[in-house]
N, C-alpha and C positions, 0 to 999 in steps of 0.2 A: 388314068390313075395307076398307080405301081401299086402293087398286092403286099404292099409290106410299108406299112409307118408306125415309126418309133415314135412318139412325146412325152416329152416333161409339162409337164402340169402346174401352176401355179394360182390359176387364177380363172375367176368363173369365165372370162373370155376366150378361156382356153380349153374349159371344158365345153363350151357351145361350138367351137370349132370343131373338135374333137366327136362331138355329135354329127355335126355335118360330114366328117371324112367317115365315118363310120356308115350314116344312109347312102353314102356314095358307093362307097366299098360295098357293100351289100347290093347295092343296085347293078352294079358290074359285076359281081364276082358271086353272088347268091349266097356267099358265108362269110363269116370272119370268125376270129378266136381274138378275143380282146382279156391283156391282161393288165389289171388294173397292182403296180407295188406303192407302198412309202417310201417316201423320201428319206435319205441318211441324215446322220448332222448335218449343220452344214458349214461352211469353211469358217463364216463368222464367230461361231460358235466355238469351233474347235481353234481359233488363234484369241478368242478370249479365258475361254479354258485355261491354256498354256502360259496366258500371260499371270493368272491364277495361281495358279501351281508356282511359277517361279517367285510370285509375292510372299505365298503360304511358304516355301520352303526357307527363303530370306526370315520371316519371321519368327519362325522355329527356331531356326539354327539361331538367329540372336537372343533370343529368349531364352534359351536351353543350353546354348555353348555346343549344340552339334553340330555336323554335317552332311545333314542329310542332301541329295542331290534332286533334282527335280523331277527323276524318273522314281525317286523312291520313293517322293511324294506323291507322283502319282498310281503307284502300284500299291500304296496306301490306301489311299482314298477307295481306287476299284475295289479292295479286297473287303475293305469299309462296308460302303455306298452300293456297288453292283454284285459283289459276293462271289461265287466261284461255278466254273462248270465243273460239272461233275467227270468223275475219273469213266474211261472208257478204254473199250478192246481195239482196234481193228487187227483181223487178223488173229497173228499171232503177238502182236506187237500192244502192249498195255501201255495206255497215256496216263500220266498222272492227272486228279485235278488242278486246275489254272486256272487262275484269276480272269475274271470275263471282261472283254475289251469294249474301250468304247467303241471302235470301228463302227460296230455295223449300228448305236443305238438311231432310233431316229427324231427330229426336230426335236418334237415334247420328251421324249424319254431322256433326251440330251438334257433339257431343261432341267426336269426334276431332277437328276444326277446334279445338277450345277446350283441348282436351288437348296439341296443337304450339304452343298460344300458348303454354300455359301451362310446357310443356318449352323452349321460346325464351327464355320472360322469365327463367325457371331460369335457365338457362347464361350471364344476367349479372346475378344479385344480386337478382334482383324475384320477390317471393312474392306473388300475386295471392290476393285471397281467396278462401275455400270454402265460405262461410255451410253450415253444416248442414242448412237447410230448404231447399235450393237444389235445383232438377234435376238440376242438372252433378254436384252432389254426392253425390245418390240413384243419382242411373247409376255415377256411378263406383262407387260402393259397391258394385252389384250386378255390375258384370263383374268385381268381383276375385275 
């Protein structure tokens, strides 16, 4: 067995595997360091997001006669919805604060960001979609 494996995790067949590599490794190697992260968005997610974003910005701008563009809508929304990091030092060098990214949220935390857009654009007239085969829409399925 090699003293080093990486997995992704999905599923309890893969956490019972993931047991077994683990009694192995110990059996050979007398130790291991196991580190358990979450998972980021995930691609679903974020090409349903963006398909979002360009409906919500389409909407606006014919509603209102502006133009806003769909990064402004979405640095909106973040500023909105996820709120700001706070300003900081390194150094000598001072960061201002900025608006916090979706980048690093993960699956659920995606969710509920997508669940206050999705109750925002409600509360004037804008039904975003739900595609069926969607992440957003498998989650939501499964917390009700």
């Amino acid at each position: 067995m090699n003293d080093s494996i990486k997995k992704q995790v999905s599923s309890k067949q893969g956490i019972d595997q993931c047991v077994r590599d683990m009694h192995k490794m110990l059996e050979e190697h007398g130790f291991m360091t196991v580190e358990i992260k979450r998972g980021h968005r995930s691609l679903s997610q974020n090409a349903l997001y963006w398909i979002w974003i360009k409906e919500i910005a389409e909407f606006i701008n014919t509603k209102k006669g502006t133009d806003f563009t769909s990064d402004e809508i979405h640095t909106k929304l973040k500023a909105d919805f996820l709120g700001f990091e706070p300003a900081r030092k390194i150094g000598s060098t001072d960061i201002p604060q900025q608006v916090k990214s979706t980048k690093k949220l993960t699956k659920g935390e995606m969710m509920h960001y997508m669940q206050q857009i999705e109750a925002w654009c409600a509360g004037f007239g804008l039904t975003l979609p739900r595609p069926e085969d969607s992440q957003y829409e498998q989650l939501m399925r499964m917390n009700r």
